[in-house]
KEBAVEX-599297 format. One record per residue (C-alpha): residue in three letters; x, y, z. Coordinates in pm, 1 decimal, padded with zeros to 6 digits, m for minus. Example, Ala and Ser with C-alpha at 12.3 -4.5 7.8 and 13.67 -1.06 7.14 Angstrom:
# KEBAVEX-599297
<pt residu="ALA" X="01230.0" Y="m00450.0" Z="00780.0"/>
<pt residu="SER" X="01367.0" Y="m00106.0" Z="00714.0"/>
***
This chain:
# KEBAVEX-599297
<pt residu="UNK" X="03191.7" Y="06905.6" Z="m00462.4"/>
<pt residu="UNK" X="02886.7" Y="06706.0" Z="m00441.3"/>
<pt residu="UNK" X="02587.7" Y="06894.2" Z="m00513.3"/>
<pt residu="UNK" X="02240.7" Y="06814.6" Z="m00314.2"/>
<pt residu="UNK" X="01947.2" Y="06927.9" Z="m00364.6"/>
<pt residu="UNK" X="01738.0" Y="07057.4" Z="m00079.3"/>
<pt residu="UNK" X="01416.3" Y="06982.2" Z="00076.1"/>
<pt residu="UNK" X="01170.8" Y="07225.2" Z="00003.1"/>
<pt residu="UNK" X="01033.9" Y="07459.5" Z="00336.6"/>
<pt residu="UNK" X="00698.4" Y="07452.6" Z="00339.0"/>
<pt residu="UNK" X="00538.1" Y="07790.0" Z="00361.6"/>
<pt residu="UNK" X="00165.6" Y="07863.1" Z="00468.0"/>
<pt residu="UNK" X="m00010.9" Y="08145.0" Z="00304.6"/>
<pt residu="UNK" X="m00325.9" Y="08279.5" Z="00287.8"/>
<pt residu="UNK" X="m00550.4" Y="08484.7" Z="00071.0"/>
<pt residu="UNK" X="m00800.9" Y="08681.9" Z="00273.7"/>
<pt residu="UNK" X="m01123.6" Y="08775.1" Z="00032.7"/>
<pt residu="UNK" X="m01375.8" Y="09036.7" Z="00146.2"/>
<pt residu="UNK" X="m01700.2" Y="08999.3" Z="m00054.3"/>
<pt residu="UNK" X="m01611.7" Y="09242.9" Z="m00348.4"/>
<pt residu="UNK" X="m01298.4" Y="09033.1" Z="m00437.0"/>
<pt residu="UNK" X="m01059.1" Y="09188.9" Z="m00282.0"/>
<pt residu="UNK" X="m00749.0" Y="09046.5" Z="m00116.1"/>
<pt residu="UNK" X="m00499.5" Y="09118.7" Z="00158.3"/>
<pt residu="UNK" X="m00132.2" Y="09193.2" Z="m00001.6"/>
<pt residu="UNK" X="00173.2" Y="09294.4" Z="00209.8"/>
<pt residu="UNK" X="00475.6" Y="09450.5" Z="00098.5"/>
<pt residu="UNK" X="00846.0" Y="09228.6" Z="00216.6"/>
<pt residu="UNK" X="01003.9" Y="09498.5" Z="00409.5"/>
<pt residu="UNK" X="01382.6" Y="09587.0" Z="00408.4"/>
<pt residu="UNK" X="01607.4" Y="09336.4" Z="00518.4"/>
<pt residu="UNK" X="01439.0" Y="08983.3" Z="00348.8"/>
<pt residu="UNK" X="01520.3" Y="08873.2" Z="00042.9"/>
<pt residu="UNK" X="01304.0" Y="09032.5" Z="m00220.8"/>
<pt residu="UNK" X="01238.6" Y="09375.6" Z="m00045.6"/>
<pt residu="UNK" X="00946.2" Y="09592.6" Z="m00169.3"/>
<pt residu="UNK" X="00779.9" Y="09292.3" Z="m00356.7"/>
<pt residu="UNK" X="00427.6" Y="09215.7" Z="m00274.3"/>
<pt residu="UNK" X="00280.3" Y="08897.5" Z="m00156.4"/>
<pt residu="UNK" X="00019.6" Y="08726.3" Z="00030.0"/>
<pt residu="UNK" X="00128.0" Y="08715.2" Z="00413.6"/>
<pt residu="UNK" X="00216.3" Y="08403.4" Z="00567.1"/>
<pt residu="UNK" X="00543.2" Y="08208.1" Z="00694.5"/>
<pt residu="UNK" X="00687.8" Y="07907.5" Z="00729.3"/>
<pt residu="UNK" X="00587.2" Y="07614.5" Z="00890.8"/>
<pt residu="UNK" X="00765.1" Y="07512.7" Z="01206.7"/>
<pt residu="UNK" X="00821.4" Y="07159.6" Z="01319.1"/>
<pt residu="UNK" X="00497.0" Y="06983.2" Z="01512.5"/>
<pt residu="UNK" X="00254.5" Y="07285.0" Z="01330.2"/>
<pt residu="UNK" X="m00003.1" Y="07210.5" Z="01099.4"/>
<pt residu="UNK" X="00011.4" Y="07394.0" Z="00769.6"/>
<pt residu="UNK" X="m00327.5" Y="07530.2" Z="00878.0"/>
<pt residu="UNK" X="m00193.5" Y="07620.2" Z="01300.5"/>
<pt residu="UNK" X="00129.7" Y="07762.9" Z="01107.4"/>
<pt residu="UNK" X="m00116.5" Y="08032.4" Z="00880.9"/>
<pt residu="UNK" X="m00335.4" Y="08116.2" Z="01183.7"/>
<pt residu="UNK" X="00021.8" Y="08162.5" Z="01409.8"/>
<pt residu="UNK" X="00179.3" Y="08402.6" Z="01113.1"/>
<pt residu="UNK" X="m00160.8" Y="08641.1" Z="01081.9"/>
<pt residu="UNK" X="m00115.3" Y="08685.6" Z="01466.2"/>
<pt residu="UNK" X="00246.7" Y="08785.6" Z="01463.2"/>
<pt residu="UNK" X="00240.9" Y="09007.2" Z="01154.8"/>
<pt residu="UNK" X="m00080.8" Y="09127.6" Z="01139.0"/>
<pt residu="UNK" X="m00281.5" Y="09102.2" Z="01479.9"/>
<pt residu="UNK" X="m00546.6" Y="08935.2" Z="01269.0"/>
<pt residu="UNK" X="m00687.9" Y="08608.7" Z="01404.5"/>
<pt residu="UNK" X="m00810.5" Y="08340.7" Z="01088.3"/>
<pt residu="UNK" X="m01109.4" Y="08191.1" Z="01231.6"/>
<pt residu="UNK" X="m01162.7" Y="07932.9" Z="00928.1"/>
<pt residu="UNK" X="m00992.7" Y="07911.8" Z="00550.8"/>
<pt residu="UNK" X="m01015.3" Y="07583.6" Z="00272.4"/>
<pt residu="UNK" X="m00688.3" Y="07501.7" Z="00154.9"/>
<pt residu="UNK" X="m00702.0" Y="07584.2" Z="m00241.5"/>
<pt residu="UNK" X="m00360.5" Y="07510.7" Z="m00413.4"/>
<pt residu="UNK" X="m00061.3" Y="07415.9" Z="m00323.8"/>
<pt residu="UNK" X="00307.8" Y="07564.0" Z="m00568.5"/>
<pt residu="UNK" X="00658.9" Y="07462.8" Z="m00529.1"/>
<pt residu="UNK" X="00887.6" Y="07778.5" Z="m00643.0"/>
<pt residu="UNK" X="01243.9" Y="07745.7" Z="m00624.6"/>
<pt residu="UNK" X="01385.0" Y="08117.0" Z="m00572.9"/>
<pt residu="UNK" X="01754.4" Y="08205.3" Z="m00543.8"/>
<pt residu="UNK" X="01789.6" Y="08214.0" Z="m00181.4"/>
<pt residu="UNK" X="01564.0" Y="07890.0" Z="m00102.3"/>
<pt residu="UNK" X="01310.2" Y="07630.1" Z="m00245.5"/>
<pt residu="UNK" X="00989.3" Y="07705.4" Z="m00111.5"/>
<pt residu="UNK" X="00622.7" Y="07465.2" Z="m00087.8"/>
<pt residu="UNK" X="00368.4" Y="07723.0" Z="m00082.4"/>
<pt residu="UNK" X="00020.2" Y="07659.2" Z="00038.4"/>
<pt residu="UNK" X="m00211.8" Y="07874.3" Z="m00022.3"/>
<pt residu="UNK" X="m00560.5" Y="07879.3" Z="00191.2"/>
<pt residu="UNK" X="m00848.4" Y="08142.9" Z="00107.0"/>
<pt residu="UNK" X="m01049.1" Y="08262.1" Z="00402.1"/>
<pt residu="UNK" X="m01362.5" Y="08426.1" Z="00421.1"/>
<pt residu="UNK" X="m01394.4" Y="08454.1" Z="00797.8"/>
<pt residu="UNK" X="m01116.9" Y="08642.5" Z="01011.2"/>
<pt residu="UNK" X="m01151.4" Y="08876.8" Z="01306.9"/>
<pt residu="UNK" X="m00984.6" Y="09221.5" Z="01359.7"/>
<pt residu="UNK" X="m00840.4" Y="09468.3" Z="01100.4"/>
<pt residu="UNK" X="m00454.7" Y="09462.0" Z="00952.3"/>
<pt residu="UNK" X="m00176.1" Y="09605.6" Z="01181.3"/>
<pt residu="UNK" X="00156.2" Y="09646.5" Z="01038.7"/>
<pt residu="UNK" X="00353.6" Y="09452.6" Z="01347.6"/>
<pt residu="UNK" X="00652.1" Y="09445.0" Z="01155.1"/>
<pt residu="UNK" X="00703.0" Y="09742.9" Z="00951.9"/>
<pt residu="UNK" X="00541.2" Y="09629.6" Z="00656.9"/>
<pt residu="UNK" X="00293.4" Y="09809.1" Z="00473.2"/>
<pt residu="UNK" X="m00046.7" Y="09605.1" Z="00335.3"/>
<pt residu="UNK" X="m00336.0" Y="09710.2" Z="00106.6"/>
<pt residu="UNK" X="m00652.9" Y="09527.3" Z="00054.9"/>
<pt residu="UNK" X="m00657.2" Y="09519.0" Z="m00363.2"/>
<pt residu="UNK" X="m00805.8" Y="09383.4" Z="m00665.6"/>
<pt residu="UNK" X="m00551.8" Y="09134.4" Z="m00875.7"/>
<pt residu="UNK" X="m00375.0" Y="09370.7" Z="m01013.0"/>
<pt residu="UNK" X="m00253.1" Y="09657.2" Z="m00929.1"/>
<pt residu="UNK" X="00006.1" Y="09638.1" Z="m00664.3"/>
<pt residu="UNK" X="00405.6" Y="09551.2" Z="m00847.1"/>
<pt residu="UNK" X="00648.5" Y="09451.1" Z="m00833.8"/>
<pt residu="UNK" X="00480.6" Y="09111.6" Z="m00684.1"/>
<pt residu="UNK" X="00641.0" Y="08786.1" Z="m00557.4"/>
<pt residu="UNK" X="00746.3" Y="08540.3" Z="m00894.2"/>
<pt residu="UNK" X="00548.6" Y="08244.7" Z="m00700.9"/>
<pt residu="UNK" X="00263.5" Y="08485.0" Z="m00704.5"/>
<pt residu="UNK" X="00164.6" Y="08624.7" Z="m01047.4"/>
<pt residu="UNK" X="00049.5" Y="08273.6" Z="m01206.3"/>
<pt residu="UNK" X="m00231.2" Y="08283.1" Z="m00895.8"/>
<pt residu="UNK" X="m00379.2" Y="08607.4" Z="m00998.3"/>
<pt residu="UNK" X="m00519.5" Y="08460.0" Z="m01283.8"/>
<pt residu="UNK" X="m00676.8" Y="08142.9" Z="m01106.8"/>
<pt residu="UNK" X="m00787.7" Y="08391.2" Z="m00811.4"/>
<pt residu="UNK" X="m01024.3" Y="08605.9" Z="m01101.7"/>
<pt residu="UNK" X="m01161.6" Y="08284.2" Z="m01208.7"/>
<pt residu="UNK" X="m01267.5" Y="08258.7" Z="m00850.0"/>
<pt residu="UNK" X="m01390.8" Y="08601.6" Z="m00769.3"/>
<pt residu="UNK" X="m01601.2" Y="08572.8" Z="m01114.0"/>
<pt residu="UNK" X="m01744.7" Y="08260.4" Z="m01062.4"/>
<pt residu="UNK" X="m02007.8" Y="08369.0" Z="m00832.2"/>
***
């Protein structure tokens, strides 16, 4: 048996910030792989989409939130049990409407810590994203 190793899917993701620091986390409802972990919303990226069309696309769907404008900011490669994953993450600063939970999953606007059990890919950010939020 030969083994291969896959290409990773790339994954758009973003991290809404109010003013005060806080970000937009939503919970993985039942059914996907890592159910009742928290994240930062996003999806992957389909074929033709930028990584940027592909983040703006996913807020829509999930969250009835359109991203007017975001700065990519990092990018992470995670390799989880069920797939290898390219995250990248944009922060955005300029959205329009309020979170709707359009598919079941619950969201909370929160500080860096706080929410658990989080997303593995996710915890090493939290530190980077207070160096950010404290830098002015």
């Amino acid at each position: 048996m030969q083994h291969t190793t896959a290409r990773p899917i790339d994954v758009a993701v973003g991290i809404l910030m109010r003013p005060n620091g806080d970000v937009l986390l939503g919970q993985r409802p039942e059914g996907k792989p890592y159910a009742g972990y928290w994240e930062f919303p996003g999806g992957k990226v389909d074929p033709g989409e930028t990584i940027f069309e592909a983040l703006q696309r996913e807020f829509v769907e999930e969250l009835g939130m359109q991203i007017v404008s975001g700065e990519p900011w990092c990018c992470v490669e995670h390799v989880y049990e069920h797939a290898h994953v390219r995250l990248h993450f944009y922060i955005s600063r300029d959205w329009r409407g309020e979170p709707q939970s359009l598919e079941g999953q619950a969201f909370a606007w929160q500080g860096t810590v706080g929410l658990t059990p989080l997303l593995p890919a996710t915890i090493p950010l939290l530190a980077w994203l207070d160096q950010l939020r404290y830098a002015g």
